[in-house]
C-alpha positions in Angstrom: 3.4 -7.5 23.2 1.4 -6.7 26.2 -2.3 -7.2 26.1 -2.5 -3.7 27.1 -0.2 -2.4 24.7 -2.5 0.2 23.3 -3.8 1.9 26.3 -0.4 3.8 26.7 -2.2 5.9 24.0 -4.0 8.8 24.4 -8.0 9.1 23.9 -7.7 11.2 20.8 -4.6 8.8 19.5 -6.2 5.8 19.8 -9.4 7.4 17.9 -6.7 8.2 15.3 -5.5 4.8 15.2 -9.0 3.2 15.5 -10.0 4.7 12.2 -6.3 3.4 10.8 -7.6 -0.2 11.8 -10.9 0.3 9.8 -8.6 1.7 6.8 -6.8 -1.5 7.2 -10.0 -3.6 6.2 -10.8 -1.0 3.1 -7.3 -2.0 2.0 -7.7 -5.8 2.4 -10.8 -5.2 0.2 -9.0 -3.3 -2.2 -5.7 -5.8 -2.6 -7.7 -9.2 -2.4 -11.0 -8.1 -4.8 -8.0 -7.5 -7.3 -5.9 -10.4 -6.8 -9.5 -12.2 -7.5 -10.0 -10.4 -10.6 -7.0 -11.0 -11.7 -6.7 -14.5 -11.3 -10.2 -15.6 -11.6 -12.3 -13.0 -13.1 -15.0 -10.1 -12.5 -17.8 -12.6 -11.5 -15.4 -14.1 -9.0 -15.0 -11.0 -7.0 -18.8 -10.7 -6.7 -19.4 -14.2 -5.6 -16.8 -14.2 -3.4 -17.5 -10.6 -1.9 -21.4 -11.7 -0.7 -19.8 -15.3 0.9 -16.5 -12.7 3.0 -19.1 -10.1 4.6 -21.8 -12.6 4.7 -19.6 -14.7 7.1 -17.9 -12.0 8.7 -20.0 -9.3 9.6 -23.1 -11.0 11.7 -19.4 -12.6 14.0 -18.4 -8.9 14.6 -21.2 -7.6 14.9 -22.1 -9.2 18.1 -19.1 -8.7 19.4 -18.5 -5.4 18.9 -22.7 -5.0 20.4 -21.1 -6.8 23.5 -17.8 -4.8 23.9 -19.7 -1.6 24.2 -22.5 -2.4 26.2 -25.6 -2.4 23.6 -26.1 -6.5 23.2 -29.5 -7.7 23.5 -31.2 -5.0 21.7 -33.3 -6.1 19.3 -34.6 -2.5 17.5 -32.7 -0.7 14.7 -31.1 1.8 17.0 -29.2 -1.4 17.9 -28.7 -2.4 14.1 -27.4 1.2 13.4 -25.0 1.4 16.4 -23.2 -1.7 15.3 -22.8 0.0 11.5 -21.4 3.1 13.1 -18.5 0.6 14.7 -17.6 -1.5 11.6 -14.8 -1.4 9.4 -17.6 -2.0 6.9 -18.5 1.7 7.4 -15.2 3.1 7.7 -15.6 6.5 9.5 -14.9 9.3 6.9 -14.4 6.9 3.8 -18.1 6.6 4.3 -19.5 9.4 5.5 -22.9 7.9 6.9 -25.8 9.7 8.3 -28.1 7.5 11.0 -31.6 8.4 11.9 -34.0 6.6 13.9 -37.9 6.8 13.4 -39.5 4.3 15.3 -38.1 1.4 17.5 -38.8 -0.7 14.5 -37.6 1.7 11.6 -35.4 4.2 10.7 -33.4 5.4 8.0 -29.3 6.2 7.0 -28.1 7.7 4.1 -24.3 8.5 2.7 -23.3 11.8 1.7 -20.5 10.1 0.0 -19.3 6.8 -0.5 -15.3 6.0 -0.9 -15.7 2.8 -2.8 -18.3 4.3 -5.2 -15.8 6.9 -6.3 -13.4 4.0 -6.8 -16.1 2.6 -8.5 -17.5 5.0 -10.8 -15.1 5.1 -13.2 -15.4 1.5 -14.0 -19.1 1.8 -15.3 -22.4 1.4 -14.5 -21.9 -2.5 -14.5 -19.4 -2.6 -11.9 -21.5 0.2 -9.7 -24.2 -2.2 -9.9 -22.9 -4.9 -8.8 -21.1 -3.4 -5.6 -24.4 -1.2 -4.9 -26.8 -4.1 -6.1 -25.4 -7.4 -6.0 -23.3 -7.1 -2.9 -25.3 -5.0 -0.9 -28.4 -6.6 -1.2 -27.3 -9.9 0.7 -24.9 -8.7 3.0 -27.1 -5.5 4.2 -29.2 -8.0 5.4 -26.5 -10.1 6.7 -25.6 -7.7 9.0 -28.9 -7.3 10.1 -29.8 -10.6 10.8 -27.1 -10.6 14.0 -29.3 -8.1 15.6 -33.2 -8.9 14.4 -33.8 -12.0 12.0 -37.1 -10.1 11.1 -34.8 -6.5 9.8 -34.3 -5.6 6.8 -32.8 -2.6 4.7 -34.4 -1.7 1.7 -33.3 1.2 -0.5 -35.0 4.5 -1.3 -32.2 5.3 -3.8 -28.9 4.1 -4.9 -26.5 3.9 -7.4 -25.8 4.7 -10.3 -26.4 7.6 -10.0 -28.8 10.0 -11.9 -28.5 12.6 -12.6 -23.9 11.6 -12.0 -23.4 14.1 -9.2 -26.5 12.7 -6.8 -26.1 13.9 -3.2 -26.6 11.8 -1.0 -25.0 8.8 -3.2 -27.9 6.6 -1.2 -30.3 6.2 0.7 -31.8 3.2 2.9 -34.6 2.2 5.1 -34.3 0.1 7.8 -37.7 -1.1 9.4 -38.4 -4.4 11.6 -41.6 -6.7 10.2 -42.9 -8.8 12.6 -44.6 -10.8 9.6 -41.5 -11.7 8.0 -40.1 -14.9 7.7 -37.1 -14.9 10.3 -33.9 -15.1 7.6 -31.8 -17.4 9.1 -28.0 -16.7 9.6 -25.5 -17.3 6.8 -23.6 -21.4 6.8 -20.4 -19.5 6.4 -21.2 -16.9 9.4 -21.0 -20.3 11.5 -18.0 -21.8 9.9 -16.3 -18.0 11.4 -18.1 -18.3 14.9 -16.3 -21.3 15.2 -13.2 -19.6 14.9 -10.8 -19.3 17.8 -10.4 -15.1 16.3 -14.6 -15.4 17.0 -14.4 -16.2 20.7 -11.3 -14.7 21.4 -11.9 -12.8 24.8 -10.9 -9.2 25.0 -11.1 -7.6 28.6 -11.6 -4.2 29.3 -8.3 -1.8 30.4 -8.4 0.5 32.8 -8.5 3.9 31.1 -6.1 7.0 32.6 -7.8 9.9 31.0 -11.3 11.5 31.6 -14.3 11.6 29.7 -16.1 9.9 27.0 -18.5 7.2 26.7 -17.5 4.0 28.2 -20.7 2.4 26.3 -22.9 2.8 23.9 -25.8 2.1 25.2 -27.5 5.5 25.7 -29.4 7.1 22.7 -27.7 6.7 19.1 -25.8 9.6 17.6 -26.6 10.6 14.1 -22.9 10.1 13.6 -20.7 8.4 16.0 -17.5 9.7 16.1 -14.2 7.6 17.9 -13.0 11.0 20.2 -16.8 10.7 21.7 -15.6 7.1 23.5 -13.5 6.7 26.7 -10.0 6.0 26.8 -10.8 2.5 28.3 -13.7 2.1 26.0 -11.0 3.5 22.7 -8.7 0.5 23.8 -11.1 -2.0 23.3 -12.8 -0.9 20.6 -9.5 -0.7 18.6 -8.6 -4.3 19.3 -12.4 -5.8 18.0 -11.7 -3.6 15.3 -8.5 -5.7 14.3 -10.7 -8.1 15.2 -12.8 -7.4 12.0 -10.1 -7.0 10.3 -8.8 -10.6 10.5 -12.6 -12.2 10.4 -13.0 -10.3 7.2 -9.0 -11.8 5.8 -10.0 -15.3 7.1 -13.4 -15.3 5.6 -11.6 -14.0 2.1 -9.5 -17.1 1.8 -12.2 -19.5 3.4 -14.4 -18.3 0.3 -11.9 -18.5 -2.1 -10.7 -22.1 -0.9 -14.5 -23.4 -1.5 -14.4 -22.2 -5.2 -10.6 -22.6 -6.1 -8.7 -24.7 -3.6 -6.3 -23.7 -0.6 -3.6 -22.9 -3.2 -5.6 -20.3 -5.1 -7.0 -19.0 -1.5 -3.3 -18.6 -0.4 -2.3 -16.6 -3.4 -4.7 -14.3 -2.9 -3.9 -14.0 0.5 -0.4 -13.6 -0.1 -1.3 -10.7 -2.3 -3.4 -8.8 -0.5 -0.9 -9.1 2.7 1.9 -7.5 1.2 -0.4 -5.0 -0.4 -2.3 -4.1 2.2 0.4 -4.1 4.9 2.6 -2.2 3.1 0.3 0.4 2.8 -0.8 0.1 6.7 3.0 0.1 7.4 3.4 3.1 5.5 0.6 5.3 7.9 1.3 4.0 11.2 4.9 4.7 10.6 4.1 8.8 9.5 1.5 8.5 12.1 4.3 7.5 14.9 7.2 9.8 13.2 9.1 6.9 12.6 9.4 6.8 8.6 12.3 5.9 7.6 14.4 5.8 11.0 15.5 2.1 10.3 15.2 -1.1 12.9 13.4 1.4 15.6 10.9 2.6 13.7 10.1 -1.0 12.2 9.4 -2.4 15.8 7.3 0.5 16.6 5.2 -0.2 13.5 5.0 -3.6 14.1 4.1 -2.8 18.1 0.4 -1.4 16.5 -0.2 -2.8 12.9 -3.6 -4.4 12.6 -1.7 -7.5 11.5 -0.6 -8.4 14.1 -3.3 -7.3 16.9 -5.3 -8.0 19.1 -2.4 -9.1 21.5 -5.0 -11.4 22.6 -4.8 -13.2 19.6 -1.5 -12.5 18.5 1.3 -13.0 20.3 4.7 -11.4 18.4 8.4 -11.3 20.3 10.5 -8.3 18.7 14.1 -8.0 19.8 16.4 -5.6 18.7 19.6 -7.2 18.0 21.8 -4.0 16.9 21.1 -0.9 14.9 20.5 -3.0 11.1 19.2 -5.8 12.5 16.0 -6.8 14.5 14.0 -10.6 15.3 9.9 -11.0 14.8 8.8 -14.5 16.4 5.3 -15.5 16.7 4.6 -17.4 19.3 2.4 -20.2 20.8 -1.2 -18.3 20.6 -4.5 -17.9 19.5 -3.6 -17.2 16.3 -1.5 -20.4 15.7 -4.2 -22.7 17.1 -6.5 -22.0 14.7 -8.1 -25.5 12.6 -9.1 -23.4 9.8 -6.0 -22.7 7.6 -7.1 -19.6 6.2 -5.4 -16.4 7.7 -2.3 -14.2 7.2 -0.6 -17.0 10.3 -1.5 -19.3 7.6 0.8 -17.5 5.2 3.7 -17.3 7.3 3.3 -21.1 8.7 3.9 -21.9 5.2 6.9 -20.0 4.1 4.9 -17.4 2.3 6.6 -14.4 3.6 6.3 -11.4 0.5 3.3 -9.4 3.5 5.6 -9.4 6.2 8.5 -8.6 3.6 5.7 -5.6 2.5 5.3 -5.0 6.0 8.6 -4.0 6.7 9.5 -2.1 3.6 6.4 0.0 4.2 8.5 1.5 7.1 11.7 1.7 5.2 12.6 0.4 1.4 15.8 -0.8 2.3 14.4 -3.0 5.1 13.9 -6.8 3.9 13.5 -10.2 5.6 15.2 -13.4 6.3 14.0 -16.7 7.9 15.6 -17.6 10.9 17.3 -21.6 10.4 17.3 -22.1 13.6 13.6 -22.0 14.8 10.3 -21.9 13.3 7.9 -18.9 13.1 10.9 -17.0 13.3 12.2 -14.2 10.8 15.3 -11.2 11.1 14.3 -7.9 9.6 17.7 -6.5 8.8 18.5 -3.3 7.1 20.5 -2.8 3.7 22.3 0.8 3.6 23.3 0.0 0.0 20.8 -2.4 -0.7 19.2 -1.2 -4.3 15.5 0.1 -4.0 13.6 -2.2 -6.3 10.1 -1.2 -7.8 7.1 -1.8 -5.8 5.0 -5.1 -6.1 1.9 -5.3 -8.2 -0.2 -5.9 -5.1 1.1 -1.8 -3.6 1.1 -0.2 -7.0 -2.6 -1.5 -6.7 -3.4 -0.5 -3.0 -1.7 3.2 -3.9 -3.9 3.6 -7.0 -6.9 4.1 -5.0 -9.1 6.9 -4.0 -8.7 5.5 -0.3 -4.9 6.0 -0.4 -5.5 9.6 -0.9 -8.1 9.7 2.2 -7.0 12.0 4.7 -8.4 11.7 8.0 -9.6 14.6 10.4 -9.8 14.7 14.1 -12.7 15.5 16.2 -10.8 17.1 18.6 -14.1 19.3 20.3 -15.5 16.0 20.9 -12.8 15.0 23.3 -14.2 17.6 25.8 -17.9 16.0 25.7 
């Protein structure tokens, strides 16, 4: 893969694919909170939940702030541009409304809220405890990697009363000079340390007109991805993988601490196959390649989040005929890492079933086999007759959702601004 794989893209395709990426983390969410609950219970998943976006989302933050030109600010138009490009806030899951009233305060609310509607039906409890528990900490979290002195308080939240609420929430968001400076999260600094955290990212040359190349004019009450350059699409998609992996890596780190590296690599393991399945599954209806065999399989694998930024990641695909195909990972970013907590982690160890999901997300009769003769190394080979088995536990889950059923719009006037 080239490092500039993704800018053969157009603008509005690589806004389509940007909001895939986000998707991606919404699924990761989605596979690994179950794979918690079902292997160590409800209160795991909220302890656990605070301690992955805690860590993740300060790291990202400033990256993403740096990537598109609006690092340094310290005032909560800053705070609300980097919400408007996080996974966190998937665009249309979320459908989040951003106004500022001061340089020091402002406001956003959500019209609706995907994981809320996943949520509902669960209970009060369990909407408390996302809406409450979870958000309380890692609101703030977020916050901190702009202004140690921000915070978001709510004006209303769930649940809801009366049930049908509009908007679902609201926040404030004000700066207090007064305040005790909240100092960053341990585990933030465990994933700064990362080599994912300082991997470097540079900027491609863009071939089509228009759009921001930055963000850091005034903020937009919603920020849509067809408003951004090409240039400025092509790196914004790769931070956004970015997140995606900080957000797996700070999962399993999480996990480890409370149930050992075995435990954190189940979960893992689980929410790989789940989750890339699914992923596999879009970007091969996106491309028009579902179902077409070995080609369509290496296109998918060309853009899937699991395996980008190129920076990061560096996968060989060969073709060997028209059933069979080679993935090998080679020496990179992502195998250096010191902290054995990732999806690389999975595969370093034998624990193939996500790429296997991977590749049967493309086509059910694909399936995988570890090359003998070198390391890191697997075929992908087609089965015309091979028997369609049921679907793992881990993509029943990730298909029972109300974010498997999101359909995505483009903003297709925008590209013109």
């Amino acid at each position: 893969m080239s490092n500039k794989n993704l800018i053969r893209f157009s603008r509005l395709q690589l806004a389509q694919l940007g909001r895939e990426y986000m998707l991606c983390s919404q699924f990761n969410s989605r596979t690994g909170y179950a794979a918690l609950r079902i292997n160590h219970g409800d209160e795991a998943y909220k302890e656990v939940a605070i301690a992955n976006w805690m860590g993740a989302s300060p790291v990202y933050t400033r990256r993403m702030q740096k990537a598109m030109g609006f690092a340094g600010g310290a005032d909560v138009a800053t705070i609300f541009k980097g919400l408007q490009l996080e996974c966190g806030f998937t665009h249309q899951y979320f459908d989040v409304h951003f106004e500022v009233t001061a340089p020091d305060s402002g406001r956003f609310w959500l019209k609706s809220c995907g994981p809320l509607l996943e949520t509902e039906p669960r209970g009060a409890d369990a909407v408390k405890v996302m809406c409450h528990d979870i958000e309380d900490p890692t609101f703030n979290a977020t916050a901190v990697a702009t202004n140690a002195r921000a915070r978001m308080v709510p004006v209303h939240r769930p649940p809801r009363v009366p049930a049908d609420r509009v908007p679902h929430c609201e926040w404030t968001v004000f700066i207090d000079p007064e305040a005790e400076a909240v100092p960053e999260p341990e585990i933030a600094q465990v994933m700064s340390a990362t080599e994912l955290a300082n991997v470097v990212i540079e900027r491609v040359q863009g071939t089509e007109p228009g759009g921001l190349d930055d963000y850091c004019g005034a903020l937009f009450e919603q920020l849509h991805l067809e408003q951004l350059s090409h240039a400025a699409l092509a790196v914004v998609c790769r931070e956004l993988a970015v997140q995606v992996h900080l957000l797996v890596t700070g999962l399993l780190y999480s996990v480890a601490q409370r149930y050992g590296d075995a435990a954190a690599l189940a979960v893992g393991e689980f929410q790989m196959t789940g989750s890339s399945w699914v992923m596999s599954s879009r970007l091969s209806e996106w491309l028009g390649c579902k179902d077409t065999g070995i080609d369509g399989i290496i296109a998918v694998l060309d853009v899937h989040p699991a395996f980008q930024p190129s920076e990061y990641w560096s996968v060989e695909l060969t073709r060997l005929s028209d059933e069979r195909a080679r993935i090998a990972i080679l020496e990179c970013p992502a195998s250096a890492e010191t902290l054995p907590y990732s999806w690389f982690a999975l595969l370093a160890r034998g624990m193939s079933g996500g790429l296997d999901g991977l590749v049967k997300g493309v086509d059910p009769r694909a399936r995988i086999l570890a090359c003998e003769d070198r390391d890191l190394a697997w075929d992908i080979v087609i089965d015309e007759v091979s028997e369609v088995l049921e679907e793992p536990l881990a993509v029943q889950v990730a298909k029972g959702t109300v974010l498997y059923q999101t359909q995505l719009e483009d903003r297709i006037p925008l590209l013109q601004v």
